[in-house]
Structures are given as C-alpha cells and as structure tokens.
C-alpha positions as CSV (number, residue, x, y, z in Angstrom):
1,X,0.0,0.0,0.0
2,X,3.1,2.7,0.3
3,X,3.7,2.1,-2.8
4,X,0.2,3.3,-4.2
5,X,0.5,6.4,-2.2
6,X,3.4,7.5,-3.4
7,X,2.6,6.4,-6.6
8,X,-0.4,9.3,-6.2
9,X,1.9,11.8,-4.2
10,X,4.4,12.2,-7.3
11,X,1.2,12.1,-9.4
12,X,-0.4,14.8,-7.4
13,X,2.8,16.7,-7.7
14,X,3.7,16.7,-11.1
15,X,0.1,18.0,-11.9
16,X,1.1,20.8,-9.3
17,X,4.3,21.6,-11.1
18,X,2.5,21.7,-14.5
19,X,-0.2,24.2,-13.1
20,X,2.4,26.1,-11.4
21,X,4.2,26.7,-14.7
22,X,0.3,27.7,-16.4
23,X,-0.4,29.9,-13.7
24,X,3.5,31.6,-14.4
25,X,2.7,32.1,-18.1
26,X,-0.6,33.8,-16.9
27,X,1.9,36.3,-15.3
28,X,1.2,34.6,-11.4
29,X,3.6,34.0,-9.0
30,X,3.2,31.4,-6.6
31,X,2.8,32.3,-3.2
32,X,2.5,28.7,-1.4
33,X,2.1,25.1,-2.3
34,X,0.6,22.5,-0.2
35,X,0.6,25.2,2.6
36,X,-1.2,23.4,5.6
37,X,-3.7,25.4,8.0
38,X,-5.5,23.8,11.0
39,X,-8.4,22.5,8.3
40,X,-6.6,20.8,6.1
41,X,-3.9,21.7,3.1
42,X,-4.0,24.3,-0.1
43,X,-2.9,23.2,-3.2
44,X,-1.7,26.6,-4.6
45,X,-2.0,30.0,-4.0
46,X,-0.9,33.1,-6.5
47,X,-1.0,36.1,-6.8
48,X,-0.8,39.0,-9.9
49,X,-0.6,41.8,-8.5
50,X,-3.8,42.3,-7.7
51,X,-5.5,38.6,-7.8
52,X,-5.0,36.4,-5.2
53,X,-6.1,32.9,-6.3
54,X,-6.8,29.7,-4.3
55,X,-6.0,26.7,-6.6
56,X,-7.5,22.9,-6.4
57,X,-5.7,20.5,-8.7
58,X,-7.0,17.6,-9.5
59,X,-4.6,15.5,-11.4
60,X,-5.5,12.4,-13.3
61,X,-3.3,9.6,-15.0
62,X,-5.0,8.9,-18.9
63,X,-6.5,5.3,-19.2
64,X,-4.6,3.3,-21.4
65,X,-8.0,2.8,-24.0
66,X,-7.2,2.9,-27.6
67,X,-10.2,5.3,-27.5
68,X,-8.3,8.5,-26.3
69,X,-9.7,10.2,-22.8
70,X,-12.4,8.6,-21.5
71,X,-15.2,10.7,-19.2
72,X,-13.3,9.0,-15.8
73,X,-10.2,10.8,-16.7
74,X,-11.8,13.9,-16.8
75,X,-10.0,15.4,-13.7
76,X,-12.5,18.4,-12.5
77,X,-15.3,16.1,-12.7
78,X,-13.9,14.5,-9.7
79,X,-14.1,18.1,-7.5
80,X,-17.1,17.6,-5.3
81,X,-19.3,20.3,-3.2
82,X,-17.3,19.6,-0.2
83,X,-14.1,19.7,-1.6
84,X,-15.0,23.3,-2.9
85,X,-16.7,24.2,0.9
86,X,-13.5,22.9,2.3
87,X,-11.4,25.0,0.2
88,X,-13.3,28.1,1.0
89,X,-12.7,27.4,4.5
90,X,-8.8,26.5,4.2
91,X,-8.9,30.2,2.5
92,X,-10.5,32.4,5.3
93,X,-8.3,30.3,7.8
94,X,-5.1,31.1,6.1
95,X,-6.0,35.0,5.0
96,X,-6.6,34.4,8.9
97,X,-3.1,33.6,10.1
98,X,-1.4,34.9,7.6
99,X,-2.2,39.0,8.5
100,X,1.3,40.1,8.2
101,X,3.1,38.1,5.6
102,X,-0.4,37.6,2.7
103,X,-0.1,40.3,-0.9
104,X,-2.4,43.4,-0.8
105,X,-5.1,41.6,-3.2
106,X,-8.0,43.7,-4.6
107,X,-10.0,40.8,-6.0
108,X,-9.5,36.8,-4.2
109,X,-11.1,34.1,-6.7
110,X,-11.0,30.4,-6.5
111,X,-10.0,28.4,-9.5
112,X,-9.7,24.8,-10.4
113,X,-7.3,23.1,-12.5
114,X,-7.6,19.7,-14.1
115,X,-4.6,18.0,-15.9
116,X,-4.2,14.7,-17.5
117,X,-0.9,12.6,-17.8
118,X,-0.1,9.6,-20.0
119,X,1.9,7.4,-18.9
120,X,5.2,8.9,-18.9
121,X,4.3,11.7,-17.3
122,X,3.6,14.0,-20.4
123,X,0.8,16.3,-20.4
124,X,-1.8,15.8,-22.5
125,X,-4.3,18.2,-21.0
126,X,-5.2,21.4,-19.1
127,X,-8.2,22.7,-17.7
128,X,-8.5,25.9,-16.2
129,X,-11.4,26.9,-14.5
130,X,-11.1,30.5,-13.6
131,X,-13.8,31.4,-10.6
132,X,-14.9,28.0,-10.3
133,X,-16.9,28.7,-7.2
C-alpha cells in the first residue's frame, strides 16, 4: 500500500508543477504550495498583483484505452461540493493567520485546474477553470 500512495503523491505533484508553470505564463507567481492550516492543506496560491487565487488540482493519469480520454479521466469532474466548501474554509483560515506576511489583493477568486498525464508523465491536457466557485 506505500507504494500506491506515493505512486499518487508524485502524481499529485507533477500536476502541481505543471499548473504552477500555467499559472507563471498567466503572469502569477506562486505564493504557497501544499501550505497546511489547521483545516486541512491548499494546493496553490498566486497572486498578480492584484489577484490572489486559491487553486485545487485535481490531477489524473490517462487510461490506457485505444479510445483516447475517456469521461473517468476527466479530472475536474472529480471536484465535489465539499471539496469546494473545504477550500473556501482553508482560504478564510489562512488569510486568517497569515495578516502580516499575505499580498495586498483587490480581487480573491477560487479556481480549479484539471490535468491529465499519459503514462510517462507528459501532459496531454489542461483545464482551467477560472472562478470555479
């Protein structure tokens, strides 16, 4: 069983990487990753200038079906209610605790990114979701 979770760990951090680098060419930088609060972890946060985002990524591995992508390899669909609630929460906590240290942001959105790897850990798709919720 370690070796399935780590398996998903590197997954889940190569599809951070690759949104890291999206959310670069969209002029962000990246103010945390994985940043913990009390209620549980953030996947990303960045910032423009004048946007401060809150990023789930939901990072999927593409079946290996002659038929391309199949709908279960469709990362976002995977982002449930709670997860978004959850997210919301982890947000307020860390703009909480964080008084002195978070960017001057005018607007705060929360966006969702969906990528899909084949199977040696190339992209093949990326779905941004900008104010998903």
């Amino acid at each position: 069983m370690p070796a399935r979770r780590d398996r998903r760990r590197a997954l889940g951090a190569l599809g951070e990487d690759l949104a890291v680098v999206h959310f670069r060419r969209l002029g962000f930088v990246a103010v945390e990753r994985n940043t913990r609060t009390r209620h549980g972890e953030i996947d990303l946060i960045a910032f423009d200038g004048g946007t401060l985002v809150f990023v789930e990524i939901k990072t999927r591995r593409a079946s290996n079906r002659r038929r391309g992508l199949c709908p279960e390899d469709q990362p976002l669909a995977w982002l449930k209610f709670s997860q978004r609630t959850r997210l919301k929460r982890l947000a307020c906590a860390w703009l909480y605790e964080n008084t002195h240290a978070r960017p001057k942001a005018h607007t705060i959105r929360f966006d969702a990114v969906g990528v899909i790897v084949d199977g040696a850990d190339r992209l093949l798709r990326l779905d941004h979701i900008e104010g998903a919720w």
